[in-house]
C-alpha positions as CSV (number, residue, x, y, z in Angstrom):
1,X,160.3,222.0,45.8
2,X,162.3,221.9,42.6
3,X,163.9,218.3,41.4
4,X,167.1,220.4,41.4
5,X,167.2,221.5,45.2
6,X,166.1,217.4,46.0
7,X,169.3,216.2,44.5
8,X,171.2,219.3,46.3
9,X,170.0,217.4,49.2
10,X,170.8,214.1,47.9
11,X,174.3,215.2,46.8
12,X,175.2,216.7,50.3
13,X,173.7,213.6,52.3
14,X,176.1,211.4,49.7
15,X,179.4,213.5,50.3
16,X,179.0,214.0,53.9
17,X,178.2,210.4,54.4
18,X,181.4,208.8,52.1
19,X,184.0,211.6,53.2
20,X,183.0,210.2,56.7
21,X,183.2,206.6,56.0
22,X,186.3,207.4,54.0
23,X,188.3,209.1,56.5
24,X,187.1,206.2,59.1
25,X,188.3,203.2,56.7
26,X,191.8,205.4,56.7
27,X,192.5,206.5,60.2
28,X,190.9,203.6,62.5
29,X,191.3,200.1,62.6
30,X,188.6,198.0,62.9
31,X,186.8,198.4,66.6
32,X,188.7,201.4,67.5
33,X,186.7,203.9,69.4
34,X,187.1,207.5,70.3
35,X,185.2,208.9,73.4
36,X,183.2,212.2,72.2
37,X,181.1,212.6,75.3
38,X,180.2,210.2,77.9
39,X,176.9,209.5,75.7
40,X,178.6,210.0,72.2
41,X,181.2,207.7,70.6
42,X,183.3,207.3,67.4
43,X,183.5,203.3,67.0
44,X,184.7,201.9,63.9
45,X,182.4,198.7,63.0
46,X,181.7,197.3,59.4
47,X,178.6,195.0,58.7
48,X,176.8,193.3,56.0
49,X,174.7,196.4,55.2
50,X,171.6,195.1,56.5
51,X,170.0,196.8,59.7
52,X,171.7,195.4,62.8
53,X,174.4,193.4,61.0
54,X,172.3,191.0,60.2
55,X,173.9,188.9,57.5
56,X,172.3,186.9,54.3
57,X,173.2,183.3,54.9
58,X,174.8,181.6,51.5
59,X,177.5,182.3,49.0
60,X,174.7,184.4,47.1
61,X,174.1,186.5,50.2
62,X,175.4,189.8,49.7
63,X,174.9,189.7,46.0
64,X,171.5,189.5,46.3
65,X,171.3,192.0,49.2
66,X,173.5,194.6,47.1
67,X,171.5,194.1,44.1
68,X,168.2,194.5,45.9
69,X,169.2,197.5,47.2
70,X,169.8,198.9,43.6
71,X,166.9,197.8,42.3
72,X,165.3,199.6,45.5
73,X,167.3,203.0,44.7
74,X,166.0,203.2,41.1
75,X,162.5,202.9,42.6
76,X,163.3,205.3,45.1
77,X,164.5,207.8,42.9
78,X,161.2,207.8,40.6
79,X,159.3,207.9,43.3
80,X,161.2,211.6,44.3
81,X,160.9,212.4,40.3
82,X,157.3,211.8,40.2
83,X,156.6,213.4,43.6
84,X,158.5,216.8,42.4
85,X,156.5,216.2,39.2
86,X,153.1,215.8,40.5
87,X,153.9,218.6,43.4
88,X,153.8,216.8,46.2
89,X,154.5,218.4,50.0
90,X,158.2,219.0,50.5
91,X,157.8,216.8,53.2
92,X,157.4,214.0,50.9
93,X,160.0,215.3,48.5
94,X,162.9,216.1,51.2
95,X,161.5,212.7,52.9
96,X,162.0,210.3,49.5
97,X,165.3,212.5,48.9
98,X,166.8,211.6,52.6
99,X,166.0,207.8,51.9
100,X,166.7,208.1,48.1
101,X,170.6,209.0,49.5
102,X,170.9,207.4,53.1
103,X,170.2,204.3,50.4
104,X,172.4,204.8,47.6
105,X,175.1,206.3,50.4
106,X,175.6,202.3,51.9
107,X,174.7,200.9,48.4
108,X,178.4,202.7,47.5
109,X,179.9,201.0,50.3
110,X,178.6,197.7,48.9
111,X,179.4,198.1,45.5
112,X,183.0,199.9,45.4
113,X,184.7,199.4,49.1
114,X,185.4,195.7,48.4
115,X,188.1,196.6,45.8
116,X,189.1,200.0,46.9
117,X,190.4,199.5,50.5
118,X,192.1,196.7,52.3
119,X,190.5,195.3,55.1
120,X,191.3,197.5,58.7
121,X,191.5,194.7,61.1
122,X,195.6,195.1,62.2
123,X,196.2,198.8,60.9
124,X,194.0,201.7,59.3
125,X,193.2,200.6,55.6
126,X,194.6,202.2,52.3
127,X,192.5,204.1,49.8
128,X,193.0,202.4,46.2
129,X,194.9,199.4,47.7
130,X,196.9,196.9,45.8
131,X,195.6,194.0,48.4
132,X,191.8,194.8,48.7
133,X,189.7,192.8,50.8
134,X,186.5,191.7,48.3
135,X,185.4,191.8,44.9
136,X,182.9,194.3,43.2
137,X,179.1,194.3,45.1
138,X,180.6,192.6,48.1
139,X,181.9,195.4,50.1
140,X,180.9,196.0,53.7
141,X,178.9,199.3,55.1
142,X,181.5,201.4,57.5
143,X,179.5,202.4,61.0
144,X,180.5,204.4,63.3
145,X,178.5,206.5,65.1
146,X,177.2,205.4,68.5
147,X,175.7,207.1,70.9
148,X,175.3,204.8,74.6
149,X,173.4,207.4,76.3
150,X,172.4,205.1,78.9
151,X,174.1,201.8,80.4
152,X,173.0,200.0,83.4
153,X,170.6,196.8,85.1
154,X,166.9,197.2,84.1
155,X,164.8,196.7,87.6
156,X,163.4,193.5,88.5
157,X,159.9,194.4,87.8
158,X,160.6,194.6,83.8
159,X,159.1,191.4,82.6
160,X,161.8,189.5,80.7
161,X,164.6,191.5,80.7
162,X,164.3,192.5,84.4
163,X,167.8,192.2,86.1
164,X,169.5,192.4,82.6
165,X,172.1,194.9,81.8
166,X,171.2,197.2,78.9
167,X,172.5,199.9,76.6
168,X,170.3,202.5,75.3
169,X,171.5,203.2,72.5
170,X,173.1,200.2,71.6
171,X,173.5,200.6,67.5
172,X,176.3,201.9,65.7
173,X,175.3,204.1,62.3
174,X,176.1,206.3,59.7
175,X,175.1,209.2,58.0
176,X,173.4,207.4,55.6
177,X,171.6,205.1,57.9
178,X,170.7,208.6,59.7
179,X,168.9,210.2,56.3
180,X,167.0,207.1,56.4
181,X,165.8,206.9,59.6
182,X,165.2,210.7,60.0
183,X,163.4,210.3,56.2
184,X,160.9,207.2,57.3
185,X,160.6,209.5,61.4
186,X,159.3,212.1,58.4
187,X,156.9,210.2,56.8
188,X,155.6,208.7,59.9
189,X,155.4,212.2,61.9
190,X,154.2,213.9,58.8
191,X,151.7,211.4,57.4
192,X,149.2,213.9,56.6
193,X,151.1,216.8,54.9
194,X,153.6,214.7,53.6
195,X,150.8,212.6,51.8
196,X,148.1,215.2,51.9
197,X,146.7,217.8,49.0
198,X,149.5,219.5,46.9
199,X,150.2,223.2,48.2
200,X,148.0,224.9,45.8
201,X,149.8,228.7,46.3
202,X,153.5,227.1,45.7
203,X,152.0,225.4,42.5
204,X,150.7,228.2,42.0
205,X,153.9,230.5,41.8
206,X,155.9,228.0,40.1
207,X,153.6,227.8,37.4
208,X,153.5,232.2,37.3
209,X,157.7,231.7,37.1
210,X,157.7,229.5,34.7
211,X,155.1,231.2,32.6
């Protein structure tokens, strides 16, 4: 696969995953959910940015996580340059390219949302607000896809969490959290051709069309 086609990927991942986050932050207020199907909702949450809202303690917190993450997403991205350079399996390439922008994707939210919106807790927030809610690298990750496919008690005979009630799926997501997930599900599934010997015949015929 050609670098150009992984950032097509990349580029469609990003614009699906901010028009949707986008159009959240400006027609929901915060917790407001829309019932899809009985196993698919809209709910609008917004978090930290770290899996499972889990939250940095400190002043420092979510500096340090949003500037982690950048440094992770320069990483990330030489790692897709020098997998198309090296002609790795597209399973690697279109893997590293899901993660590369289900990364940068939430890294925006991070970086820009705290002094673009207002917050959305008493009335859907305004693009380019006068009153934003944070500063620069301390915006909050907009989630809402959840998907409860199954609520009720667990039996008795579960140890620990017997007799407990239980939602499976209980997480709220993105789209961006989705390229990552469905990027890593790739690289685990795929192990051996995505980290296995280059395909010799595509080399092969990229090298005849570019000769």
């Amino acid at each position: 696969m050609s670098l150009k086609k992984a950032y097509l990927i990349v580029f469609i991942i990003l614009l699906v995953d901010q028009l949707s986050k986008i159009y959240i932050k400006t027609n929901f207020v915060l917790g407001e959910e829309i019932k899809v199907f009985d196993w698919f909702r809209i709910h609008f949450i917004e978090n930290e940015g770290m899996a499972w809202g889990t939250k940095i303690p400190g002043d420092y917190g979510k500096l340090f996580l949003t500037l982690f993450r950048i440094v992770a997403v320069f990483g990330i991205g030489y790692w897709l340059w020098d997998s198309v350079r090296k002609h790795s399996s597209n399973y690697l390439i279109v893997a590293v390219a899901l993660i590369l922008a289900g990364a940068f994707g939430n890294i925006i939210d991070s970086v820009f949302y705290g002094v673009i919106f207002n917050d959305s807790h008493h009335a859907a927030s305004t693009l380019f607000s006068d009153n934003p809610y944070g500063t620069w690298f301390h915006g909050k990750v907009v989630d809402m896809l959840y998907f409860p496919i199954w609520k009720g008690t667990l039996p008795e005979w579960i140890p620990g969490v017997g007799g407990n009630y239980f939602t499976f799926f209980n997480a709220i997501f993105n789209i961006a959290d989705m390229a990552i997930s469905t990027g890593v599900g790739i690289l685990i599934v795929f192990n051996k051709r995505a980290f296995g010997t280059t395909n010799k015949e595509e080399v092969a015929t990229n090298e005849e069309m570019a000769a």
